[in-house]
C-alpha positions as CSV (number, residue, x, y, z in Angstrom):
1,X,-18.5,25.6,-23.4
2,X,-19.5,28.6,-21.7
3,X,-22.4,27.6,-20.3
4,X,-21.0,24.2,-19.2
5,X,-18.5,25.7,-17.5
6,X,-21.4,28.3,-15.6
7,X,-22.9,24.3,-14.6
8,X,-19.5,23.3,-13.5
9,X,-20.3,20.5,-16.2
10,X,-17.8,18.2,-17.2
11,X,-16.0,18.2,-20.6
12,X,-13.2,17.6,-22.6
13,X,-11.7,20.7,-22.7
14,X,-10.8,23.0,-19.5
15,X,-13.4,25.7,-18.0
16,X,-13.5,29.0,-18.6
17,X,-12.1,29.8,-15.1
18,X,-9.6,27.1,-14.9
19,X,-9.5,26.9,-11.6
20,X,-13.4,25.2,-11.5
21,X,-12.1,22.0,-12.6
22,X,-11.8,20.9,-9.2
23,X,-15.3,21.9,-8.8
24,X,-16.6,19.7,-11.2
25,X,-15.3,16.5,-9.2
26,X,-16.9,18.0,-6.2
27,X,-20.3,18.1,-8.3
28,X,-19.4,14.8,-8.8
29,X,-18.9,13.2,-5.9
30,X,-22.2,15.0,-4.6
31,X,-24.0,13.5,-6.9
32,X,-22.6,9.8,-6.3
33,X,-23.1,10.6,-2.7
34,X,-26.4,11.4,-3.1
35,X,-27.5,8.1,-4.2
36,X,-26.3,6.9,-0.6
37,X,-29.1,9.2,0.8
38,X,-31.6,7.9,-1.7
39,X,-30.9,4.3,-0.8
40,X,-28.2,3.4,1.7
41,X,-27.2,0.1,0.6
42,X,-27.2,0.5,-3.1
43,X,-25.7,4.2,-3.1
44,X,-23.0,2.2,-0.4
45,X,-22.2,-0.2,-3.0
46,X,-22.2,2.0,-5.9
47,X,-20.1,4.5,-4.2
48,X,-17.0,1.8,-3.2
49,X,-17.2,0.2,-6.9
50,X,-16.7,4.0,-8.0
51,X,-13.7,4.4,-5.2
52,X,-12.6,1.0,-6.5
53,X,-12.3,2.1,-10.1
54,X,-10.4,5.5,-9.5
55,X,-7.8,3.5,-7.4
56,X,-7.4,0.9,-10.6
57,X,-6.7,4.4,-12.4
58,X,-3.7,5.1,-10.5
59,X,-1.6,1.7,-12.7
60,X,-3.5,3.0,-16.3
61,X,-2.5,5.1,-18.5
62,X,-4.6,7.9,-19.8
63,X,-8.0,7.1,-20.3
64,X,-10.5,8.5,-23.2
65,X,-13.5,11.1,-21.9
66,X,-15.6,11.0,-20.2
67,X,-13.2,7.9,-17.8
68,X,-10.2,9.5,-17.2
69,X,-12.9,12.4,-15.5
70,X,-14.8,9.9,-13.7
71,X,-12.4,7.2,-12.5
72,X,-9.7,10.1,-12.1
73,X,-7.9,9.2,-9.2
74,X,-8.5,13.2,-8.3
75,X,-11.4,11.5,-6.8
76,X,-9.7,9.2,-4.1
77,X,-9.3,12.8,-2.0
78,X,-12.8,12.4,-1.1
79,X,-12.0,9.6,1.2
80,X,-9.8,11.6,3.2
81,X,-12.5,13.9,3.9
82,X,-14.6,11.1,5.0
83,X,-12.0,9.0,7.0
84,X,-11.1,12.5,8.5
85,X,-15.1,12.9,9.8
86,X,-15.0,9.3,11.2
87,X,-11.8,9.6,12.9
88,X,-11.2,12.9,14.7
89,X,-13.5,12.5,17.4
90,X,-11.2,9.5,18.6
91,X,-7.7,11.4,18.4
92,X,-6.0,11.5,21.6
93,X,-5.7,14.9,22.9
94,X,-1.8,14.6,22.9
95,X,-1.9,13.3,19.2
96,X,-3.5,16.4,18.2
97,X,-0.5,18.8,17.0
98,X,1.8,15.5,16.0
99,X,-0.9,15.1,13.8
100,X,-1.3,18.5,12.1
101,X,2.6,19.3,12.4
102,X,3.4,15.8,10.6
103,X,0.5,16.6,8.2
104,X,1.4,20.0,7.3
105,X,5.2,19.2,6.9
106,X,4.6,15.9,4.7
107,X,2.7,18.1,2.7
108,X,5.0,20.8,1.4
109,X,7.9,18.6,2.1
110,X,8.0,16.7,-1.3
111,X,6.7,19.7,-3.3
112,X,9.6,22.0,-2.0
113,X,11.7,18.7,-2.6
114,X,10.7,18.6,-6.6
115,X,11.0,22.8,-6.9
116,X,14.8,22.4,-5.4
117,X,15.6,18.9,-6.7
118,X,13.7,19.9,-10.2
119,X,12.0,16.2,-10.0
120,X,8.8,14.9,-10.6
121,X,6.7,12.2,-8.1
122,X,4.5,9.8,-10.1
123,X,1.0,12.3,-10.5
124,X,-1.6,9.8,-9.2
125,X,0.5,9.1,-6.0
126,X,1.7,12.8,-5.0
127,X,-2.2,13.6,-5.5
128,X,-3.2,10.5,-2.8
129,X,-0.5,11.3,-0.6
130,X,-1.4,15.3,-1.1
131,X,-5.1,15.1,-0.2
132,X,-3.9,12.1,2.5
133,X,-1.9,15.1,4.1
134,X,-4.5,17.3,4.0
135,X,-6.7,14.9,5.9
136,X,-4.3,14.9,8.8
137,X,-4.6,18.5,9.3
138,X,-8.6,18.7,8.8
139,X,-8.2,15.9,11.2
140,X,-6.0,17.5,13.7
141,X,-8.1,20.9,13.5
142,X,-11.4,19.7,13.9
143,X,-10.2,17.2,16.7
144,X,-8.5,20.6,18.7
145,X,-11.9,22.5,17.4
146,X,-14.2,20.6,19.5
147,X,-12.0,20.3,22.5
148,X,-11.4,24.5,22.3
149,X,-15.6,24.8,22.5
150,X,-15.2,27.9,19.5
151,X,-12.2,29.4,20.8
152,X,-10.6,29.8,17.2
153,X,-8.5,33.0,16.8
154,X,-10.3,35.4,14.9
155,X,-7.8,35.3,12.5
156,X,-7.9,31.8,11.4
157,X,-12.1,32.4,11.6
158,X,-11.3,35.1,9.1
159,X,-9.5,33.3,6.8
160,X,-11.5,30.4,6.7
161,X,-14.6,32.5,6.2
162,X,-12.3,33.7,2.8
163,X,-11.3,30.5,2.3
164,X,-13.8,29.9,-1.0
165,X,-12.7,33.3,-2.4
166,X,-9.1,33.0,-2.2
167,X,-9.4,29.6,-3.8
168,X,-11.4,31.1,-7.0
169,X,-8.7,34.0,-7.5
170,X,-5.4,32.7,-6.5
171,X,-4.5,31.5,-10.0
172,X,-5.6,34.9,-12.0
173,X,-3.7,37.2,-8.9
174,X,-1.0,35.2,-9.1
175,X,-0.4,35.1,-12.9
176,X,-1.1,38.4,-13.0
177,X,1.7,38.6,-10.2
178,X,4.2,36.9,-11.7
179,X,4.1,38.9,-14.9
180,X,4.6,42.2,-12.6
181,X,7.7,40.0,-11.3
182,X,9.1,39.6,-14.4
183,X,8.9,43.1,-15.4
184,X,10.6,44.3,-12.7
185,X,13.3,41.8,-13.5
186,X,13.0,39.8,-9.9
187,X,13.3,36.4,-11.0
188,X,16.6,36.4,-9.5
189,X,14.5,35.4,-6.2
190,X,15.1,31.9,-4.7
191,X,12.3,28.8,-5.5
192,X,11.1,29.2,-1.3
193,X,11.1,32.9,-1.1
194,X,9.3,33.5,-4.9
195,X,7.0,31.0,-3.2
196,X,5.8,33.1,-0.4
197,X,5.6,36.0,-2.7
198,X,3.2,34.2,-4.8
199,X,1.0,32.7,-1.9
200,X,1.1,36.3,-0.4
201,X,-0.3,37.8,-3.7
202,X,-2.6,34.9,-3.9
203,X,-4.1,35.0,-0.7
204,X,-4.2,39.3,-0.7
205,X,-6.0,38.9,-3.9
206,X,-8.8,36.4,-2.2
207,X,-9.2,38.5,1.1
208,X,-9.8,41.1,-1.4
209,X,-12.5,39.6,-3.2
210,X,-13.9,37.7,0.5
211,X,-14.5,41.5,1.5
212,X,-15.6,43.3,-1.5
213,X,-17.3,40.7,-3.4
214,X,-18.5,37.8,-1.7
215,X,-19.4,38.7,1.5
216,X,-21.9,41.8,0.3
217,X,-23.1,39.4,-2.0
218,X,-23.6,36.7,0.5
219,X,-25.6,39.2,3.0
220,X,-27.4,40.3,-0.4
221,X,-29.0,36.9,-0.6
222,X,-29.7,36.2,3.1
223,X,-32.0,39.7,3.2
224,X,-33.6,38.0,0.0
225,X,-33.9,35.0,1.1
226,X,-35.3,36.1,4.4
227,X,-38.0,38.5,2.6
228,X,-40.6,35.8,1.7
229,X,-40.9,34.4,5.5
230,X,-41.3,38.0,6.7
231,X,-44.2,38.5,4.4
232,X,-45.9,35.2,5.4
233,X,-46.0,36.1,9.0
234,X,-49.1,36.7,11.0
């Protein structure tokens, strides 16, 4: 378990860092895509029979390993990634923040909706319509990117740079948050503001490890990597 879970392999159980399970559809999906670059018309048709399938999973009922991790409809979020790569470049300029602002709001809309209203969506379709959402904004963003020529606030450079790290420790600050919350007896707090509380922690927490983990580690490896073509030179 613990070295599947190093692989980002798949199994029954959940990883060791929880968080990775999402990596291991990534790994996936990398791995189906690749097939595409090994043979375009095979990989093509391989990798719509594979969309196909996870879309059938959205009517079934739990399936048995290893099916219910390959034809999770967890995977259907890739094709917003890809319609997203096809379509920005055609976005009207005035579409752009419609787009984003309509993406962004359907987004948290029906999550807020099932914290105040204490309901539940069907899971398959509030994951579709989730990563659908998401695609918008990418969508939006990289449409107003390339129009802007790299005039991104430095801010939003920053925290995309930290992006990666606040996704791996968002879920251990944020437990770890919450049981500071309850000890301190705040659980009086509202749904929306407890919310912000927790995203704040969470996002702190992967700043945090952006600047003292990753990003010496990151510039740790370039100056390795670097080492052997220095040596090579005449």
């Amino acid at each position: 378990s613990i070295l599947a879970s190093f692989a980002l392999f798949p199994m029954p159980e959940e990883p060791i860092m929880l968080i990775a399970w999402t990596l291991q559809f990534e790994m996936l999906f990398y791995l189906i895509f690749a097939l595409i670059l090994l043979h375009a018309r095979i990989g093509t048709v391989i990798f719509a029979l594979w969309m196909l399938g996870c879309a059938a999973r959205l009517g079934v009922p739990e399936l048995p390993y290893p099916f219910e991790f390959l034809f999770s409809y967890y995977n259907l979020i890739f094709l917003a990634g890809i319609a997203a790569a096809y379509v920005y470049p055609h976005v009207p300029p005035a579409a752009v923040w419609p787009l984003g602002l309509a993406g962004v709001g359907l987004f948290f809309g029906p999550g807020i909706y099932e914290i105040l209203a204490k309901l539940e969506f069907h899971h398959g379709l509030r994951t579709g319509g989730l990563g659908s959402c998401a695609g918008m904004v990418i969508t939006a963003r990289a449409r107003n990117a390339s129009r802007s020529r790299g005039q991104t606030p430095r801010g939003l450079v920053f925290l995309g740079d930290a992006s990666y790290a606040i996704y791996l420790a968002h879920v251990p600050a944020m437990t770890a948050g919450s049981i500071i919350i309850v000890k301190l007896g705040l659980t009086w707090i509202p749904p929306l503001p407890m919310f912000l509380i927790c995203v704040a922690i969470g996002t702190t927490a992967g700043i945090a490890t952006h600047l003292i983990v990753e990003r010496p580690a990151m510039a740790a490896f370039r100056r390795w990597h670097a080492r052997p073509a220095a040596e090579v030179r005449p």
